[in-house]
C-alpha positions as CSV (number, residue, x, y, z in Angstrom):
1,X,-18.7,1.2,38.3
2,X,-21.6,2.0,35.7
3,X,-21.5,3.8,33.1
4,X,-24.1,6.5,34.2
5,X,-21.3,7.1,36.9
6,X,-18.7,8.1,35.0
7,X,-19.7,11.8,35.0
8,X,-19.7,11.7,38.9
9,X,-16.1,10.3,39.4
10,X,-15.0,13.3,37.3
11,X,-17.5,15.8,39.0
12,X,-16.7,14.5,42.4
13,X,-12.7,14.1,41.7
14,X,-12.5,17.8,40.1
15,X,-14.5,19.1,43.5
16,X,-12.1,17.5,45.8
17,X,-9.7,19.3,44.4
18,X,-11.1,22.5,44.0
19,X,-11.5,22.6,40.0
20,X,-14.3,25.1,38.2
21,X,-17.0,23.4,36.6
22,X,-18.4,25.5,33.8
23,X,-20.2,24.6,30.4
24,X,-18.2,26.4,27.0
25,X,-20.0,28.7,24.9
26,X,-18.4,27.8,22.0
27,X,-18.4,23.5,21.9
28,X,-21.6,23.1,24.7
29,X,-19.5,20.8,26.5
30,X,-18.7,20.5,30.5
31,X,-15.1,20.9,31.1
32,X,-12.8,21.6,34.4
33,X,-10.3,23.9,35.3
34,X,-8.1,24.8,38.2
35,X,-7.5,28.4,37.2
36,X,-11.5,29.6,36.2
37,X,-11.7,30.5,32.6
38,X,-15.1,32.1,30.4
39,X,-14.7,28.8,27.5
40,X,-13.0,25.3,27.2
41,X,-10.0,27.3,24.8
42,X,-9.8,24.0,22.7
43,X,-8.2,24.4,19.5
44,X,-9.7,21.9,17.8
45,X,-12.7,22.6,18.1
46,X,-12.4,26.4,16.9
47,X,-12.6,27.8,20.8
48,X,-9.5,29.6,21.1
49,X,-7.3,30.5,18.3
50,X,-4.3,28.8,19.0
51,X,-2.1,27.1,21.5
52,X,-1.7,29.6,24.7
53,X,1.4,28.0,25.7
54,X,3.8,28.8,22.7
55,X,6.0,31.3,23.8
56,X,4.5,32.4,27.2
57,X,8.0,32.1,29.3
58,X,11.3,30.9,28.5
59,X,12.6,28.6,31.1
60,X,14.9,25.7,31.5
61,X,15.0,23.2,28.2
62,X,14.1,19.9,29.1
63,X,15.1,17.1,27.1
64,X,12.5,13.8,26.2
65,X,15.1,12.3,28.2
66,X,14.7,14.6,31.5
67,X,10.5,13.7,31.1
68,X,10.7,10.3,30.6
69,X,12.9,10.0,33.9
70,X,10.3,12.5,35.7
71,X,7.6,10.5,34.1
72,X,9.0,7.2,35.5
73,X,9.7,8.5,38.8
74,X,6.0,10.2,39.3
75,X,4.0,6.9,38.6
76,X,6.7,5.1,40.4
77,X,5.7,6.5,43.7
78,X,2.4,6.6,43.2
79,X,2.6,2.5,43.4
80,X,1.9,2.2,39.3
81,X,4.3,-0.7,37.7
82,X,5.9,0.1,34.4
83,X,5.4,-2.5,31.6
84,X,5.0,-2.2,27.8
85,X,5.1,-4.8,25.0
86,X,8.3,-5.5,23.4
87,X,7.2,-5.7,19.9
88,X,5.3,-3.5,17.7
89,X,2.6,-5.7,16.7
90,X,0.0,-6.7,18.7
91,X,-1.1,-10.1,20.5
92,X,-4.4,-9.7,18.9
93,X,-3.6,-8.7,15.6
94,X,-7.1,-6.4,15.1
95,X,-4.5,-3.4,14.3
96,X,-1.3,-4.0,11.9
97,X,0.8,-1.8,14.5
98,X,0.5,-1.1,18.4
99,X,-1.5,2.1,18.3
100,X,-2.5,2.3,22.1
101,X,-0.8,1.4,25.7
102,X,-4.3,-0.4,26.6
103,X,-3.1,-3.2,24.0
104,X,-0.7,-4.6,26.8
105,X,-4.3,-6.1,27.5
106,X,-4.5,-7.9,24.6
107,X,-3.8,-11.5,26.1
108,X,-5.8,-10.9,29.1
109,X,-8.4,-9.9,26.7
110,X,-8.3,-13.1,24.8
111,X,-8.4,-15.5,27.4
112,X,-4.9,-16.2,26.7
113,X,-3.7,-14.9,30.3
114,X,-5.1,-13.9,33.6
115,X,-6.5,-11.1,34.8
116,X,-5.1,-8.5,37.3
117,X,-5.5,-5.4,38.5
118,X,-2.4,-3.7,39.5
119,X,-2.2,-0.2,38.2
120,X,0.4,-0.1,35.2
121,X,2.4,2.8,33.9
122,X,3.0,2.1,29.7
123,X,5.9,4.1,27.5
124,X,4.7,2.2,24.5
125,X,5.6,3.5,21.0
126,X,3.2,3.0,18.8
127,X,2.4,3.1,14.7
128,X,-0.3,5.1,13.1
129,X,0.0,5.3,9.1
130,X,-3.1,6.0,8.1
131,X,-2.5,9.9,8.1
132,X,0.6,10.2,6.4
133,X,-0.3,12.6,4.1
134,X,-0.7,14.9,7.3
135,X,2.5,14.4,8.9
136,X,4.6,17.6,9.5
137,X,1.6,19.7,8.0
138,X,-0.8,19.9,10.9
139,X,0.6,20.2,14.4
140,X,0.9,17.0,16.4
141,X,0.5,14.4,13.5
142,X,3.7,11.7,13.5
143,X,3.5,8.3,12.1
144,X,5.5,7.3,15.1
145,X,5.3,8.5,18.3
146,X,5.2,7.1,22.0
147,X,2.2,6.8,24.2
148,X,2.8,7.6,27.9
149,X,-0.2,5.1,29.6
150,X,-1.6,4.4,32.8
151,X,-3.9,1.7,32.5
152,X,-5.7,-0.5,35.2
153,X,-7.9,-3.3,34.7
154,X,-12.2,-3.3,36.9
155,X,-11.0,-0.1,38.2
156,X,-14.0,1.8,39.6
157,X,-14.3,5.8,40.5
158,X,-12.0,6.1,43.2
159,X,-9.3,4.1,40.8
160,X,-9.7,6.7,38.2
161,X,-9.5,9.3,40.6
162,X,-6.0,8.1,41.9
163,X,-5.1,8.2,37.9
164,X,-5.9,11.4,37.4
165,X,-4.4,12.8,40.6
166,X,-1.1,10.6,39.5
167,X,-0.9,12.1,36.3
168,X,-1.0,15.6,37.6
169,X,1.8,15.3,39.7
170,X,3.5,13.8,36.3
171,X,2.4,16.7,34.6
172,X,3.8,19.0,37.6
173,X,6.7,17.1,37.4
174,X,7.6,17.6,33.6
175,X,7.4,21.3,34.2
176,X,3.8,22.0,32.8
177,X,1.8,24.9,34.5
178,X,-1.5,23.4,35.9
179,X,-3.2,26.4,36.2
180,X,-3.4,25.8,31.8
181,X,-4.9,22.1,31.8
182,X,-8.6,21.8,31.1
183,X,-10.4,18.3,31.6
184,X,-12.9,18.2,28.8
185,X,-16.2,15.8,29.1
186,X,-17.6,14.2,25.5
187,X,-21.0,13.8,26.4
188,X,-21.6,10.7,24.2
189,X,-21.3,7.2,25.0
190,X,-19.1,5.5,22.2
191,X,-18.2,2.0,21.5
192,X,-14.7,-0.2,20.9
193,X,-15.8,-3.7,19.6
194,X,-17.6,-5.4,22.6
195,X,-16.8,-2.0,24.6
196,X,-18.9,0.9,25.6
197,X,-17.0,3.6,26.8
198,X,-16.7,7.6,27.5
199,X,-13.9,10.0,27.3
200,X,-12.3,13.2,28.5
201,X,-9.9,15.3,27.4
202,X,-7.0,16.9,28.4
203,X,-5.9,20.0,27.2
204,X,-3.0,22.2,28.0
205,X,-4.0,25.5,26.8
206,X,-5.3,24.5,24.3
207,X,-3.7,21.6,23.5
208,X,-5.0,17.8,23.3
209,X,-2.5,16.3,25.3
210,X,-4.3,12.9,25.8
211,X,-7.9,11.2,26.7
212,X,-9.0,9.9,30.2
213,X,-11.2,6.7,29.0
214,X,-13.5,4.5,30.8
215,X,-14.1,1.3,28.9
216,X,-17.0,-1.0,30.4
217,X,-17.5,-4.5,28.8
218,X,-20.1,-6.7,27.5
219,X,-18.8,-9.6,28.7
220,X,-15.0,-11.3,29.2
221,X,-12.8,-11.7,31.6
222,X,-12.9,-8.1,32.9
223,X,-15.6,-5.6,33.7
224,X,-13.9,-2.3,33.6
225,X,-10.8,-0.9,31.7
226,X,-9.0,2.3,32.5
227,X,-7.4,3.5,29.9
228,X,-5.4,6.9,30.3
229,X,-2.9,8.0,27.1
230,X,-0.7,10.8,26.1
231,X,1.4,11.7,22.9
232,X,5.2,11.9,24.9
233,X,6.4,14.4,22.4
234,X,3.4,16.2,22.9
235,X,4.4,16.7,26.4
236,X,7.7,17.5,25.6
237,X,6.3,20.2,23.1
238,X,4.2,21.8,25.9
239,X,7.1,21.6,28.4
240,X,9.7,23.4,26.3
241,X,6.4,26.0,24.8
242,X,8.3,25.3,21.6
243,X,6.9,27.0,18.4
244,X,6.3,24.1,16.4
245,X,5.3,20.4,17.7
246,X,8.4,19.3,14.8
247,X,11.2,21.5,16.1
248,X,11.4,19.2,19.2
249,X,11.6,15.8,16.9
250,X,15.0,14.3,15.3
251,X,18.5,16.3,15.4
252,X,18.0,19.6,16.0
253,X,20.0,20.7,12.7
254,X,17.2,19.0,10.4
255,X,14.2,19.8,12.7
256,X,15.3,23.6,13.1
257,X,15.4,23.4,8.9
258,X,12.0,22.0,8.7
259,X,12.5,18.9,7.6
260,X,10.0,17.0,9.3
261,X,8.5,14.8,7.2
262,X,12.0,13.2,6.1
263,X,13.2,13.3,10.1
264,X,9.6,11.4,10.6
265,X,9.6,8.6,7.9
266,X,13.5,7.9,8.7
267,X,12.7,7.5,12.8
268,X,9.4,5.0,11.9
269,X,11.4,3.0,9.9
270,X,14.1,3.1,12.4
271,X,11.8,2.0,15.0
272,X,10.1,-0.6,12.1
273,X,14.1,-1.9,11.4
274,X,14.6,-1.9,15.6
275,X,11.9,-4.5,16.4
276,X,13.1,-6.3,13.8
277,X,10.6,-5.9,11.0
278,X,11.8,-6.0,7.3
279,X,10.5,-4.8,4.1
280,X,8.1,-6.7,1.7
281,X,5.5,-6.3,-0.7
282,X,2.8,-6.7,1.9
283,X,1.6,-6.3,5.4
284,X,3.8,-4.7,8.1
285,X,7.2,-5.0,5.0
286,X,5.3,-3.2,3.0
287,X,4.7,0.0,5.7
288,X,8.4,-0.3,5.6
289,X,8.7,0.4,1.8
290,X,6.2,3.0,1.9
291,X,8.2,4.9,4.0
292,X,11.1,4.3,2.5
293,X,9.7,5.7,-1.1
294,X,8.1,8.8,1.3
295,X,11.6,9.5,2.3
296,X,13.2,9.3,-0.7
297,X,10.9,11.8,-2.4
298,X,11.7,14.0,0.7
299,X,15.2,13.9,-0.5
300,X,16.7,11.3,2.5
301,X,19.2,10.1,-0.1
302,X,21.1,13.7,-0.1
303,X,21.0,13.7,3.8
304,X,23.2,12.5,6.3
305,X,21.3,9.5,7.3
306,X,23.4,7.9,9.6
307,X,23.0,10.7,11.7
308,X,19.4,10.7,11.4
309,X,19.1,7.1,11.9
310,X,21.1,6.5,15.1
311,X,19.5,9.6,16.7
312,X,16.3,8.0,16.6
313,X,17.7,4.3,17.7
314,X,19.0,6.0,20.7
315,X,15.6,7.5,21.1
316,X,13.4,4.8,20.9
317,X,16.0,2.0,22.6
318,X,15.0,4.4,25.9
319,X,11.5,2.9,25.9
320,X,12.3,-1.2,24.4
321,X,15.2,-3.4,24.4
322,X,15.5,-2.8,20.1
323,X,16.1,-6.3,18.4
324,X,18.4,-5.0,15.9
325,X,21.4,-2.3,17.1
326,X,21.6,0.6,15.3
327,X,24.0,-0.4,12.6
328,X,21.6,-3.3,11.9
329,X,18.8,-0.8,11.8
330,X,21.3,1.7,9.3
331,X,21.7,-1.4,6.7
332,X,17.8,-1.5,6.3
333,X,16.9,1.7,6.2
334,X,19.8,3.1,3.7
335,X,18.6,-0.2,1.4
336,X,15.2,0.9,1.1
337,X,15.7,4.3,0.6
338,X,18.1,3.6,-1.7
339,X,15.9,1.0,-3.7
340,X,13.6,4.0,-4.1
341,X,16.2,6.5,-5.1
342,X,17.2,4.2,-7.9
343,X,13.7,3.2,-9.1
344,X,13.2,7.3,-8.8
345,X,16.6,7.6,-11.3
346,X,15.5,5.2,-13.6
347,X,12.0,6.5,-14.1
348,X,13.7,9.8,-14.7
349,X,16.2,7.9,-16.9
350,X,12.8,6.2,-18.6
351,X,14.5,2.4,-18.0
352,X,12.6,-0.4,-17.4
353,X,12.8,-1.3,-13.2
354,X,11.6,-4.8,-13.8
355,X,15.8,-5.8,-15.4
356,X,17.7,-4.0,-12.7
357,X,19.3,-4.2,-9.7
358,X,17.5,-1.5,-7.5
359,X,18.4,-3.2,-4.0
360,X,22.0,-1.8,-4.0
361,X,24.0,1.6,-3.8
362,X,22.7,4.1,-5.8
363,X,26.5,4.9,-6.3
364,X,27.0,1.1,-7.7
365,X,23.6,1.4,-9.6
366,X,25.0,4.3,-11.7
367,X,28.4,2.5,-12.3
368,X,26.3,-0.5,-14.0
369,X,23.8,1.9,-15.9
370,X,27.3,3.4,-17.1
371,X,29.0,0.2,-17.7
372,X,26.3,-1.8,-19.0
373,X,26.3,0.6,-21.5
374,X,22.5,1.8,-22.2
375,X,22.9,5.6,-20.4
376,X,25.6,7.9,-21.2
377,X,27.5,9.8,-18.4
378,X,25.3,13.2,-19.8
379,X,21.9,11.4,-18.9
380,X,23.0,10.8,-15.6
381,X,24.3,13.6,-14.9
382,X,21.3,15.7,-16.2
383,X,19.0,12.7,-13.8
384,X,21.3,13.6,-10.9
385,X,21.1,17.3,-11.0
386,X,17.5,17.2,-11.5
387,X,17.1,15.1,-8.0
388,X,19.3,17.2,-6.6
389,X,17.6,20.6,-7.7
390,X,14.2,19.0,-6.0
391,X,16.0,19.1,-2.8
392,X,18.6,21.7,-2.8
């Protein structure tokens, strides 16, 4: 397939099955519907003025569990395997997390395995910290999150074509209404490393659920990659026409209450502890501690965090066999936030960090500070209520 074709397999796969073709006033770019419409409605790029499927109809609540299973069974019989790599880091160490499904490539990619091209259906989760600052503020940004794949090595048009027809029928089959999907062309080639590639979009009114991608190599083992991902909780957003992206992520008592950036720093470093990663100073550790210091100034250490933390084990153990079980995963994750709530304490308490213990309970951290002497029971309790007054 070249890539001059690429606009063809979409034309000529949206014609078969009766889609508009129509170019947006707003963005300039081509885009596809099954249900004619005057404009693309894309939010992001200031077409429509907000997601159209919020509130449109209250039906039955369906549960990440009930679309993973529809997921499964969809792509199951449409003849697509289901794989996904078992760690969180990737074989060819160009990203410090697994970001994308299409990394379940990586070994083919480095000559390090052979090539084949059996369609493949990937529930990967996947590690983006690099918009932190965003999470829980702007609709659809997590630091952790699964992406639903299909993915197929020198696939050509009509292989794409059987994608996007198997992905509808996923779609159909999580309970989305087709009549609000829009299949968005980006008329510019791009490139990936040694990759050129194009992209569309797919929208649900409104909403960027994922990216159709054509990759087309320089050279390598393999000509073509098809490379087809969606945000799973953004499809359980859509499905449940939820108001907020966040009320659908954690238990329901501390998403409800808004507290998404602590319910989304706990659940990465769940999945972090999971797969067997601990913290450091550096590299993939020091994510960990990060996140543990986010969560702390969210106020995790006031929160029931056992709760929190095996909700999302059970979560993420539904897409990889975890390494650690969820106890395992509890120990590291109450250590680290702890660590931070102490360090937080003593800065308040204006101690020196460097000649304590932080690594323990902050309930036996305050016992030494008390016993060692240096900080009176009326400093601490001044320190404490001040923490606890910042999440109250």
């Amino acid at each position: 397939m070249l890539i001059s074709d690429f606009d063809t397999a979409i034309r000529d796969w949206a014609r078969s099955q009766g889609w508009a073709e129509a170019t947006c006033p707003g963005c300039g770019r081509a885009f596809y519907t099954r249900r004619p419409r005057p404009g693309c409605d894309d939010v992001r790029a200031g077409c429509a003025p907000g997601y159209g499927f919020i509130g449109r109809r209250r039906g039955v609540y369906r549960t990440p569990a009930d679309i993973l299973a529809a997921l499964r069974h969809r792509f199951a019989r449409a003849g697509f395997r289901e794989t996904a790599l078992s760690g969180l880091v990737g074989a060819a160490a160009d990203t410090l997390f697994v970001v994308a499904g299409v990394q379940v490539f990586d070994d083919v990619l480095r000559g390090a395995a052979p090539p084949h091209t059996d369609p493949l259906f990937v529930p990967q989760p996947s590690v983006r910290v690099r918009s932190l600052e965003k999470v829980g503020r702007k609709p659809g940004i997590s630091s952790s999150f699964v992406n639903v794949c299909s993915e197929q090595l020198d696939g050509d048009g009509g292989d794409f074509a059987r994608h996007l027809d198997a992905w509808l029928d996923a779609f159909a089959g999580c309970g989305l209404d087709l009549d609000g999907l829009t299949l968005l062309v980006e008329p510019d080639r791009m490139r990936r490393d040694r990759f050129a590639y194009r992209t569309a979009d797919i929208d649900y009114f409104g909403l960027e659920l994922g990216e159709a991608i054509m990759l087309w190599a320089d050279d390598g083992p393999v000509q073509t990659i098809l490379d087809f991902g969606f945000g799973f909780e953004r499809l359980v957003w859509a499905a449940n026409e939820a108001d907020s992206y966040f009320s659908l992520i954690g238990p329901p008592r501390l998403a409800l209450a808004g507290h998404a950036r602590l319910v989304d720093f706990v659940r990465t470093m769940t999945l972090l502890a999971a797969a067997g990663l601990g913290p450091s100073n550096n590299g993939t550790g020091y994510v960990l501690r990060k996140l543990g210091r986010l969560a702390a100034v969210e106020g995790a250490g006031y929160m029931p965090l056992d709760e929190l933390v095996r909700h999302s084990h059970d979560y993420w153990s539904a897409f990889v066999e975890p390494v650690r079980d969820a106890d395992a995963c509890m120990d590291v994750v109450r250590r680290e936030i702890g660590r931070a709530v102490n360090a937080s304490l003593a800065g308040t308490l204006g101690l020196n960090t460097n000649r304590l213990r932080l690594d323990q309970g902050t309930d036996q951290f305050l016992l030494e500070l008390v016993s060692s002497g240096g900080v009176g029971y009326g400093r601490l309790r001044e320190a404490l209520t001040r923490s606890g007054a910042d999440h109250g």
